[in-house]
N, CA and C atoms as a LAMMPS dump frame, in Angstrom:
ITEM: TIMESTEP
0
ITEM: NUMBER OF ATOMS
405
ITEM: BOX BOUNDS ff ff ff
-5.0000000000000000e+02 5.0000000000000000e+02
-5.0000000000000000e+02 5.0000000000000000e+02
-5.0000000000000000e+02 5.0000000000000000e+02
ITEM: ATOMS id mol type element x y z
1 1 1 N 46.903 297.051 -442.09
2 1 2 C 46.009 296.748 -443.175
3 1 3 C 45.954 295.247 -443.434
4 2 1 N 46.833 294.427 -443.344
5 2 2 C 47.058 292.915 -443.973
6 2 3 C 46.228 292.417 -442.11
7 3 1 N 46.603 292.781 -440.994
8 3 2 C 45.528 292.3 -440.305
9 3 3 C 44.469 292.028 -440.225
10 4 1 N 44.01 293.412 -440.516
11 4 2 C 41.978 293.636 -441.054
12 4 3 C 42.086 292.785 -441.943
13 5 1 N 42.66 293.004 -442.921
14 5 2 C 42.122 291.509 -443.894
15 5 3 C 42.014 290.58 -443.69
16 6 1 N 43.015 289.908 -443.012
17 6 2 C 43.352 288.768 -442.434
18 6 3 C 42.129 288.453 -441.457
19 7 1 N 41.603 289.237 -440.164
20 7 2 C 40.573 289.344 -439.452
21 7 3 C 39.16 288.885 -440.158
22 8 1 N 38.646 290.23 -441.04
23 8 2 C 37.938 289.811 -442.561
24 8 3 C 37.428 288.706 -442.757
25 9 1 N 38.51 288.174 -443.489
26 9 2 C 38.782 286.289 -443.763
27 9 3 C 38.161 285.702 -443.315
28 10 1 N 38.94 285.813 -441.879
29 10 2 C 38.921 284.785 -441.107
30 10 3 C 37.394 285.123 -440.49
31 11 1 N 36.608 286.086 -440.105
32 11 2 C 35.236 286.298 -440.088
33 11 3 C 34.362 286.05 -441.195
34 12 1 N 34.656 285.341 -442.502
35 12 2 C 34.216 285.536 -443.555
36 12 3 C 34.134 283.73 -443.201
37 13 1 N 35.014 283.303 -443.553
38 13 2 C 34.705 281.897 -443.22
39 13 3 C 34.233 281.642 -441.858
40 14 1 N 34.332 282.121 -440.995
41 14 2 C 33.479 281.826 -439.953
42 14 3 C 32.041 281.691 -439.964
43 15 1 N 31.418 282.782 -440.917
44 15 2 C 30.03 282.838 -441.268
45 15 3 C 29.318 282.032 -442.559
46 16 1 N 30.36 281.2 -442.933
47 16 2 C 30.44 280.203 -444.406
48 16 3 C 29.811 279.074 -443.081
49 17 1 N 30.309 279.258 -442.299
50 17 2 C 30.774 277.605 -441.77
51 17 3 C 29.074 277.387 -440.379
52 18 1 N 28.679 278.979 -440.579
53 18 2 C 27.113 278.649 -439.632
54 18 3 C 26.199 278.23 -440.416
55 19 1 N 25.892 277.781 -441.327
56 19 2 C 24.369 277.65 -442.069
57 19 3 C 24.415 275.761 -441.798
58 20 1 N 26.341 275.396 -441.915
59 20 2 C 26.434 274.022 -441.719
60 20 3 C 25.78 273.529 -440.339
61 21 1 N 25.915 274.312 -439.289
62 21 2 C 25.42 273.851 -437.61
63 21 3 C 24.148 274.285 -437.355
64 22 1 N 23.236 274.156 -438.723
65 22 2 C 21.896 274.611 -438.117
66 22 3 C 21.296 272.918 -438.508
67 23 1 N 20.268 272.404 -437.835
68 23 2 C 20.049 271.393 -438.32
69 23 3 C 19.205 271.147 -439.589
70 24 1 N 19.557 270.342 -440.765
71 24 2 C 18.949 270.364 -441.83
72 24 3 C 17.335 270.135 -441.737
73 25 1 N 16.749 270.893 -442.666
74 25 2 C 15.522 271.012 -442.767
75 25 3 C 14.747 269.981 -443.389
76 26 1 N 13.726 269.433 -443.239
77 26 2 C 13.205 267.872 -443.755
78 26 3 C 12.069 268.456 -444.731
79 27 1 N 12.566 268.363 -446.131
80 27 2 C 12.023 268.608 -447.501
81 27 3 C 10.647 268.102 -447.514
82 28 1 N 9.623 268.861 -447.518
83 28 2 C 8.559 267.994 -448.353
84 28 3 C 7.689 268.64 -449.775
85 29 1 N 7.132 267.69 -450.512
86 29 2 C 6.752 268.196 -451.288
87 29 3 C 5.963 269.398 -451.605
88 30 1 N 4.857 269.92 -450.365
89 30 2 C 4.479 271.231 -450.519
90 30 3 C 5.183 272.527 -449.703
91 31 1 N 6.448 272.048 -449.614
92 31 2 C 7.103 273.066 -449.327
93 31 3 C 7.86 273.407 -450.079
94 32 1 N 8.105 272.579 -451.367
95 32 2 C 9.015 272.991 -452.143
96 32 3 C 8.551 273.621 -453.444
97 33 1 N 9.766 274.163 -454.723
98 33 2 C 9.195 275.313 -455.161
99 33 3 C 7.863 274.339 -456.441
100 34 1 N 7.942 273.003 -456.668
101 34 2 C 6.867 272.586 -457.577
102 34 3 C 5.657 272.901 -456.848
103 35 1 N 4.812 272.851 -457.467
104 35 2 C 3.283 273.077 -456.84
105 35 3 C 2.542 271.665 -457.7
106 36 1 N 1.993 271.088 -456.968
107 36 2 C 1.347 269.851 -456.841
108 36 3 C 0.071 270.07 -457.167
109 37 1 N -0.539 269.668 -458.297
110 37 2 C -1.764 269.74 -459.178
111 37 3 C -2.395 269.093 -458.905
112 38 1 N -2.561 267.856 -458.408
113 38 2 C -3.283 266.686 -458.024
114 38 3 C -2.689 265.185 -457.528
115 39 1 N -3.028 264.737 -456.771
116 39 2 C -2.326 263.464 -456.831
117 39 3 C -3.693 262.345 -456.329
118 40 1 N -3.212 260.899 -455.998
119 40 2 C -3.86 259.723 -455.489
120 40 3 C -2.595 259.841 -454.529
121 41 1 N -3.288 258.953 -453.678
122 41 2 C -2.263 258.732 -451.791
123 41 3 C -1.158 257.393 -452.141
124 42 1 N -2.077 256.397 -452.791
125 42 2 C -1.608 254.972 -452.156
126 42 3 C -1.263 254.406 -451.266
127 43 1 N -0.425 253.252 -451.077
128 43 2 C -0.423 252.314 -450.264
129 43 3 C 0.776 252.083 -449.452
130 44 1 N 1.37 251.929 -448.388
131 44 2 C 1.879 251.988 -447.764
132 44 3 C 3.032 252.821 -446.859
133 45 1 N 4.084 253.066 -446.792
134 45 2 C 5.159 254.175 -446.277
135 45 3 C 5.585 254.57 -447.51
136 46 1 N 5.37 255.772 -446.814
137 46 2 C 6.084 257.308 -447.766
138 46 3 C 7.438 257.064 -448.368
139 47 1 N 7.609 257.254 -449.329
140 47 2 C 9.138 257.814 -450.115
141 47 3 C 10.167 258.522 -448.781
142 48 1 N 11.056 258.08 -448.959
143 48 2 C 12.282 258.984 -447.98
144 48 3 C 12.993 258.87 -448.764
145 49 1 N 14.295 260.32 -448.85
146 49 2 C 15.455 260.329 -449.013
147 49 3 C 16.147 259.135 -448.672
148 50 1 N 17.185 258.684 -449.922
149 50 2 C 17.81 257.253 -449.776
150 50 3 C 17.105 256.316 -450.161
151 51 1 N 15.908 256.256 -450.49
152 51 2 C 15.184 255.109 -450.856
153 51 3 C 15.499 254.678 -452.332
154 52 1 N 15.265 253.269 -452.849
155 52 2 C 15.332 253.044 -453.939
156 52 3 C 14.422 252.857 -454.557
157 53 1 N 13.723 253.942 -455.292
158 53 2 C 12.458 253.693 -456.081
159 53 3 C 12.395 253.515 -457.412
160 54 1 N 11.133 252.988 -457.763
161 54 2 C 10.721 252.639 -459.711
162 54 3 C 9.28 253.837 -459.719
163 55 1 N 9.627 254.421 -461.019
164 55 2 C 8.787 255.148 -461.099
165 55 3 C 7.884 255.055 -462.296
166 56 1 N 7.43 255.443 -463.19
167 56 2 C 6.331 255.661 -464.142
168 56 3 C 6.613 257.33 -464.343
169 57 1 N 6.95 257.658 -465.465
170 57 2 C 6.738 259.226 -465.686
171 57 3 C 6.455 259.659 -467.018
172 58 1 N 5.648 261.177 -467.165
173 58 2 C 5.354 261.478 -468.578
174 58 3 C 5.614 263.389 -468.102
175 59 1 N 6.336 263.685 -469.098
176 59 2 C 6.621 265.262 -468.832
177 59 3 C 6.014 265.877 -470.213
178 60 1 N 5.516 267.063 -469.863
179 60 2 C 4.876 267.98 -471.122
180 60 3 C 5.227 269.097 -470.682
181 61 1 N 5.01 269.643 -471.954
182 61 2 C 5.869 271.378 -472.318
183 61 3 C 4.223 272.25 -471.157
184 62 1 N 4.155 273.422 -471.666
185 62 2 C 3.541 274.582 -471.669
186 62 3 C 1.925 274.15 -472.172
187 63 1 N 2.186 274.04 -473.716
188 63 2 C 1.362 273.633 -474.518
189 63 3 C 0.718 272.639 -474.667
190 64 1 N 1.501 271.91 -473.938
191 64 2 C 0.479 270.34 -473.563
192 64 3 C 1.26 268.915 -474.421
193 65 1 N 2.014 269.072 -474.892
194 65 2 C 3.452 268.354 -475.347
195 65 3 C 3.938 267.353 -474.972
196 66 1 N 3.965 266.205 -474.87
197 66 2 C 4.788 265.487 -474.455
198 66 3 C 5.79 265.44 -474.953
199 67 1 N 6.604 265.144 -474.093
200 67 2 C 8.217 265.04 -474.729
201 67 3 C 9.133 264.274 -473.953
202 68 1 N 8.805 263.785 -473.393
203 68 2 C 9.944 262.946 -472.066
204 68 3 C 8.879 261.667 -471.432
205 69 1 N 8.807 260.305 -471.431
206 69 2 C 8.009 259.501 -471.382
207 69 3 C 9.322 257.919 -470.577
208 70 1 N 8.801 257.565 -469.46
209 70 2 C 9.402 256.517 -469.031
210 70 3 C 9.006 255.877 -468.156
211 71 1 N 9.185 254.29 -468.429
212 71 2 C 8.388 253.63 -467.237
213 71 3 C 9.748 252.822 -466.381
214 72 1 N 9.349 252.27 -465.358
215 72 2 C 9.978 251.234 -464.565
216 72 3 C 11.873 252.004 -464.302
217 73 1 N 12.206 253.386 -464.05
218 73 2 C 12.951 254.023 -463.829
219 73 3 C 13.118 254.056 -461.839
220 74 1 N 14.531 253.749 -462.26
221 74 2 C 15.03 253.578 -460.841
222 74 3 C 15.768 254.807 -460.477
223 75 1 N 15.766 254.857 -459.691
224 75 2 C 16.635 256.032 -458.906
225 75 3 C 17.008 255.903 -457.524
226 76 1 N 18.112 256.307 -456.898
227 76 2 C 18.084 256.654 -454.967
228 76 3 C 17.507 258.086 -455.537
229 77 1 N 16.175 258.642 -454.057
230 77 2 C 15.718 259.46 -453.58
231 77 3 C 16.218 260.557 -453.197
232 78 1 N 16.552 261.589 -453.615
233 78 2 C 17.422 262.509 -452.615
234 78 3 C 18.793 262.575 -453.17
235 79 1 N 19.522 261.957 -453.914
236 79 2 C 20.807 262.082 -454.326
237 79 3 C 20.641 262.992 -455.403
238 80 1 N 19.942 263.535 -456.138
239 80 2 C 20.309 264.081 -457.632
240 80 3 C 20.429 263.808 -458.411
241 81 1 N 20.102 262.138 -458.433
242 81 2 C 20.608 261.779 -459.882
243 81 3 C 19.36 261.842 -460.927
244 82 1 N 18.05 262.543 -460.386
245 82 2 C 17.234 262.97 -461.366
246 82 3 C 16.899 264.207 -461.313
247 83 1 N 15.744 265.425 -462.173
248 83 2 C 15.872 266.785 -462.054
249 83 3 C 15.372 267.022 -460.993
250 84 1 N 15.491 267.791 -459.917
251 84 2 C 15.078 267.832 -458.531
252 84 3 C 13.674 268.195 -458.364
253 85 1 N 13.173 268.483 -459.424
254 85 2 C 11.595 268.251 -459.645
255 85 3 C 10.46 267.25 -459.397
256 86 1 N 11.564 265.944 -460.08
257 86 2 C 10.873 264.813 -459.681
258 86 3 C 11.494 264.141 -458.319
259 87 1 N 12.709 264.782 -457.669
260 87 2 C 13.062 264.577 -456.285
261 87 3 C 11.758 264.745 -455.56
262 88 1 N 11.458 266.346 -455.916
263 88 2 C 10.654 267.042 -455.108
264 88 3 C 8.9 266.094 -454.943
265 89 1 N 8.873 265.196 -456.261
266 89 2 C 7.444 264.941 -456.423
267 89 3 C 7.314 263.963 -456.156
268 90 1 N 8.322 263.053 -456.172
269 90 2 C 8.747 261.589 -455.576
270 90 3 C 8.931 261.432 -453.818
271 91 1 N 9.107 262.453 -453.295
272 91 2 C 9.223 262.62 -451.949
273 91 3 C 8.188 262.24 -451.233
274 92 1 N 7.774 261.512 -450.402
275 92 2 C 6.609 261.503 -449.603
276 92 3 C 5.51 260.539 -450.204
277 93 1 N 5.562 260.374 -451.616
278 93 2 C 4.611 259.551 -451.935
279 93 3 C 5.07 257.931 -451.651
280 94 1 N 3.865 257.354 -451.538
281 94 2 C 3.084 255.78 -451.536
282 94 3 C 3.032 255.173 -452.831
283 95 1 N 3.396 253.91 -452.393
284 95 2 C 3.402 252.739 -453.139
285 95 3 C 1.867 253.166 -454.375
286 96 1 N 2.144 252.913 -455.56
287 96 2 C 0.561 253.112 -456.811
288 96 3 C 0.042 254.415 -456.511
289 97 1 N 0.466 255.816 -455.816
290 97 2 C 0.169 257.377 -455.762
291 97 3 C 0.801 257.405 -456.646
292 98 1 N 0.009 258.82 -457.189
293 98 2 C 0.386 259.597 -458.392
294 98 3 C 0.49 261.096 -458.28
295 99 1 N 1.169 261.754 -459.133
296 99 2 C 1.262 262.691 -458.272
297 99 3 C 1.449 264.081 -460.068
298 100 1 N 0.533 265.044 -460.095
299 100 2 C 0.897 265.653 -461.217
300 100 3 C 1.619 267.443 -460.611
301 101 1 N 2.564 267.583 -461.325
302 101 2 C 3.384 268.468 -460.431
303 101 3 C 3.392 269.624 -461.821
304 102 1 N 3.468 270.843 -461.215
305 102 2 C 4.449 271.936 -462.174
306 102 3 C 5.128 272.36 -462.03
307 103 1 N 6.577 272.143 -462.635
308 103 2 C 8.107 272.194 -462.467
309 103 3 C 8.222 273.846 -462.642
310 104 1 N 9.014 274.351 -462.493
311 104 2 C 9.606 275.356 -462.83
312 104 3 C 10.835 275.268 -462.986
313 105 1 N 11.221 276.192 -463.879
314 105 2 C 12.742 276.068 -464.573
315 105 3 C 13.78 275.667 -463.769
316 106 1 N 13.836 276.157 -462.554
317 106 2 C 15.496 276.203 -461.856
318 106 3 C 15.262 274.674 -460.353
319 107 1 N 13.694 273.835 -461.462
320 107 2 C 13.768 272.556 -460.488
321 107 3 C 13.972 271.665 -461.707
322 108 1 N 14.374 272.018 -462.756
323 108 2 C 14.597 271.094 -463.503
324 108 3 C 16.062 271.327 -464.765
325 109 1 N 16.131 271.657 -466.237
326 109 2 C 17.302 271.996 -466.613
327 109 3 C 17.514 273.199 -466.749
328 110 1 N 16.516 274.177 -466.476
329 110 2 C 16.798 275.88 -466.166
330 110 3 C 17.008 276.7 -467.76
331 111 1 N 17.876 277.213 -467.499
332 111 2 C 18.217 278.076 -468.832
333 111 3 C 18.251 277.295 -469.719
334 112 1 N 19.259 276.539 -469.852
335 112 2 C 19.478 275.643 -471.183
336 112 3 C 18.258 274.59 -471.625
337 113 1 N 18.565 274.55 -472.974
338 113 2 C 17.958 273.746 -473.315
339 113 3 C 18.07 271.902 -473.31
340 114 1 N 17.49 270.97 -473.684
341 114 2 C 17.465 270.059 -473.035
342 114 3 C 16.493 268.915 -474.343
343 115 1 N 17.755 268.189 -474.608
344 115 2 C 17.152 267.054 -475.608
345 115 3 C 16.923 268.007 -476.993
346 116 1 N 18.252 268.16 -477.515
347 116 2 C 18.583 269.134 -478.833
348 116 3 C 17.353 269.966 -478.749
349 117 1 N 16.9 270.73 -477.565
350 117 2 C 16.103 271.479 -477.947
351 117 3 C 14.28 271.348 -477.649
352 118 1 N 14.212 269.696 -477.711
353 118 2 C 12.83 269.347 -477.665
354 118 3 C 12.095 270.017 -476.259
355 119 1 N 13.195 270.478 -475.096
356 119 2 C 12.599 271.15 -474.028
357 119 3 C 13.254 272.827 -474.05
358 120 1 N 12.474 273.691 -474.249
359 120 2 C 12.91 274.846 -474.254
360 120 3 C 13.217 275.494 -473.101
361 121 1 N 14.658 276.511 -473.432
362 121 2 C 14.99 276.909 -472.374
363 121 3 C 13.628 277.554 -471.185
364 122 1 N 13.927 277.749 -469.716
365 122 2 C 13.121 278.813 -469.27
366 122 3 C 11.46 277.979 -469.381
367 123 1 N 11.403 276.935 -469.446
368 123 2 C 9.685 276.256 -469.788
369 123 3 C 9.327 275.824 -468.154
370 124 1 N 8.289 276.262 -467.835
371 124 2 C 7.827 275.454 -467.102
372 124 3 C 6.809 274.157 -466.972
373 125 1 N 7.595 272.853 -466.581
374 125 2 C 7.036 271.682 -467.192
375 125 3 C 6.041 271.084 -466.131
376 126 1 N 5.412 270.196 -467.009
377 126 2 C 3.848 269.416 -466.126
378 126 3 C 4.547 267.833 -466.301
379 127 1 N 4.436 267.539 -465.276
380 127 2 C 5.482 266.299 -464.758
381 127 3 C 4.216 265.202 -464.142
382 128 1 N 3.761 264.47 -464.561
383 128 2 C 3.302 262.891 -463.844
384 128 3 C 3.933 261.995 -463.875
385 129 1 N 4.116 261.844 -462.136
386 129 2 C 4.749 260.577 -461.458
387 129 3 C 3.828 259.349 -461.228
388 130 1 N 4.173 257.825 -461.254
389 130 2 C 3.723 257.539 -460.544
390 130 3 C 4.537 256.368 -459.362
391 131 1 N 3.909 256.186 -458.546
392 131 2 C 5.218 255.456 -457.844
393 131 3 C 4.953 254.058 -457.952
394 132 1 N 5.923 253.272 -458.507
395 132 2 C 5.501 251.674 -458.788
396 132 3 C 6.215 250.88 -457.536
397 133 1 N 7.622 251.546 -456.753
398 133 2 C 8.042 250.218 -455.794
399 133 3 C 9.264 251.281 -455.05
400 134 1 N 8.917 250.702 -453.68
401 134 2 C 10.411 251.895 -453.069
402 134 3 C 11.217 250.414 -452.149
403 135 1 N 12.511 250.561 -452.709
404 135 2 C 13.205 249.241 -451.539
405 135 3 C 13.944 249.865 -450.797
């Protein structure tokens, strides 16, 4: 009995460890779960993962709300350090493109709520980017 388990296991992490040796998949914005409402192209090479960009952004509720408003915001591309919404909408775009996206919950703070409340749990949000500079 402590074999099979042991066997188990050890087949259990074996199958943890295949999704790592497949080669990663290259994200783009209409493949991912926002859906892209409209945008402008602009000017020069695309956004990549790792890049250091400035953005322009305005987020609204359901109802048409603003509630989240910022300009000249930096970020690296691809790391997480913003809601993966605007990962997702920031991806691929050009220098002065704009890009109006609709988030859904589990691309942005999901269940919880967010800014004592001013974003309700479960909302799906309307997000305009625009891209001011990628270094």
């Amino acid at each position: 009995m402590i074999r099979s388990r042991s066997l188990s296991l050890a087949t259990l992490g074996l199958l943890l460890l295949l999704p790592a040796c497949r080669p990663p998949e290259v994200p783009t914005v209409r493949s991912t779960p926002v859906k892209v409402v409209s945008e402008t192209e602009g000017v020069g090479r695309p956004a990549s993962s790792g890049d250091l960009v400035t953005i322009d952004y305005r987020i609204f509720l359901e109802d048409g709300r603003e509630v989240l408003a910022g300009t000249e915001y930096r970020f690296i591309l691809g790391t997480g350090s913003v809601i993966a919404g605007i990962d997702d909408a920031v991806l691929g775009m050009r220098i002065t493109g704009t890009r109006k996206i609709l988030c859904p919950p589990h691309r942005h703070w999901g269940r919880g709520q967010y800014g004592n409340g001013a974003i309700p749990a479960n909302e799906t949000l309307t997000i305009e980017v625009e891209l001011d500079s990628i270094d």
